[in-house]
N, C-alpha and C positions, 0 to 999 in steps of 0.2 A: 803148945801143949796138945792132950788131943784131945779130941773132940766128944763131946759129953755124950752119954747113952741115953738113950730114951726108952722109956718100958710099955707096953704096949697099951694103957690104960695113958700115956702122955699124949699118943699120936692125936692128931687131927681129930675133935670130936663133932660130928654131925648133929646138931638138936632134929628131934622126928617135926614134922612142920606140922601146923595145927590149922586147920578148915576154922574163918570164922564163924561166930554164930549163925549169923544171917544167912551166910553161905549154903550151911549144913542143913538149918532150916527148910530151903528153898527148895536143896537137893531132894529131902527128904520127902518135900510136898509131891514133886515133880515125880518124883521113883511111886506114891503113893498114888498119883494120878494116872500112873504108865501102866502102871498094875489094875487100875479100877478097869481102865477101856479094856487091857486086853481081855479081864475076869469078863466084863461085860459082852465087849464082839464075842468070846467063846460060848456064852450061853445064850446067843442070839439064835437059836435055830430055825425059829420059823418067822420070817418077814412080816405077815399078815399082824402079830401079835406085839399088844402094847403091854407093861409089863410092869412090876416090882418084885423082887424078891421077899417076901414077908418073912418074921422070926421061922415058920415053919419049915421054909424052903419052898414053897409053893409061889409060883407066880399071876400075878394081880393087877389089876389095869392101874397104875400110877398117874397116868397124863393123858390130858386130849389129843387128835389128831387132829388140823384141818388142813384141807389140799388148797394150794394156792393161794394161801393166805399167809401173809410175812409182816409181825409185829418188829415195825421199824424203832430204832431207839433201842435202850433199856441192858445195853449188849455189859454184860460183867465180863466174858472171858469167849475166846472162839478154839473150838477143837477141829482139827485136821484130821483127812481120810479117816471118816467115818460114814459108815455102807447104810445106813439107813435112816429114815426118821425116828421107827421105835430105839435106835439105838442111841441116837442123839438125844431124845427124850428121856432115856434110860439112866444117861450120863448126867443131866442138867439135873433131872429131878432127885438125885441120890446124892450129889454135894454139899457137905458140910461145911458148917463157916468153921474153919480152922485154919491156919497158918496164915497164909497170905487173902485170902477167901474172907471177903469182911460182910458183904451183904449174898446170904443164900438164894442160889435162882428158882424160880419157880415159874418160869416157862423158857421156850428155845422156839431156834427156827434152824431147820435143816436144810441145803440146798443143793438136790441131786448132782447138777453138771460139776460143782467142786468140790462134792461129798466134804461140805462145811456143814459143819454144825456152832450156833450162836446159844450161848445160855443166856439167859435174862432174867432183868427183873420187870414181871407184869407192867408195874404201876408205870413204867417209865417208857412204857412201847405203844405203837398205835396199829390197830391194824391194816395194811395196805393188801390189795392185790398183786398178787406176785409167785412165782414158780417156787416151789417146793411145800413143804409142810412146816406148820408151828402149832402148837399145843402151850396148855399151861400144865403144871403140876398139882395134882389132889391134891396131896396131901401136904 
């Protein structure tokens, strides 16, 4: 006989593929975090300065600085090339506990030669002698 027609609504149907939850979540932390550093290295303009953004827009000292000193321990998460301490401070002290984020940091430690920055939690850090800066968080 011959051979049957097909209408174009028969052919081949593709389902659209679906990102799990988890996944999307993650993404979306990750895309949220990409955005915070770059917001933040952009408004970094002057080195010298420690910093927060307040509801006004005005910037306001958030966190301490100390030179050479490195609060070992306490490490929640570590961020890569990043140029300064205020800017690592800047980062650490403005994270929210949300997605994957279960305990909020409230200090860091930055370490020039691999422009790393370490978030932490105070309670769990001691402090040692050592190259770069660490601060805790005011607020």
């Amino acid at each position: 006989g011959l051979p049957e027609m097909q209408s174009a609504s028969d052919q081949d149907h593709h389902p659209t593929q679906t990102i799990p939850l988890g996944k999307a979540t993650l993404l979306a932390g990750l895309v949220a975090a990409v955005l915070a550093v770059v917001v933040i290295a952009g408004t970094a303009h002057n080195p010298l300065q420690t910093w927060r953004i307040a509801a006004s827009g005005q910037i306001v000292n958030a966190f301490s600085a100390h030179e050479g000193v490195a609060y070992a321990g306490g490490d929640l998460f570590q961020v890569n090339q990043v140029e300064s301490a205020q800017v690592c401070g800047g980062i650490c002290c403005n994270v929210p506990i949300a997605f994957m984020i279960t305990v909020k940091p409230d200090s860091y430690h930055w370490w020039p030669e691999g422009k790393t920055c370490w978030c932490k939690s105070f309670f769990l850090t001691h402090p040692i002698a050592h190259v770069g800066v660490s601060g805790k968080c005011t607020r």
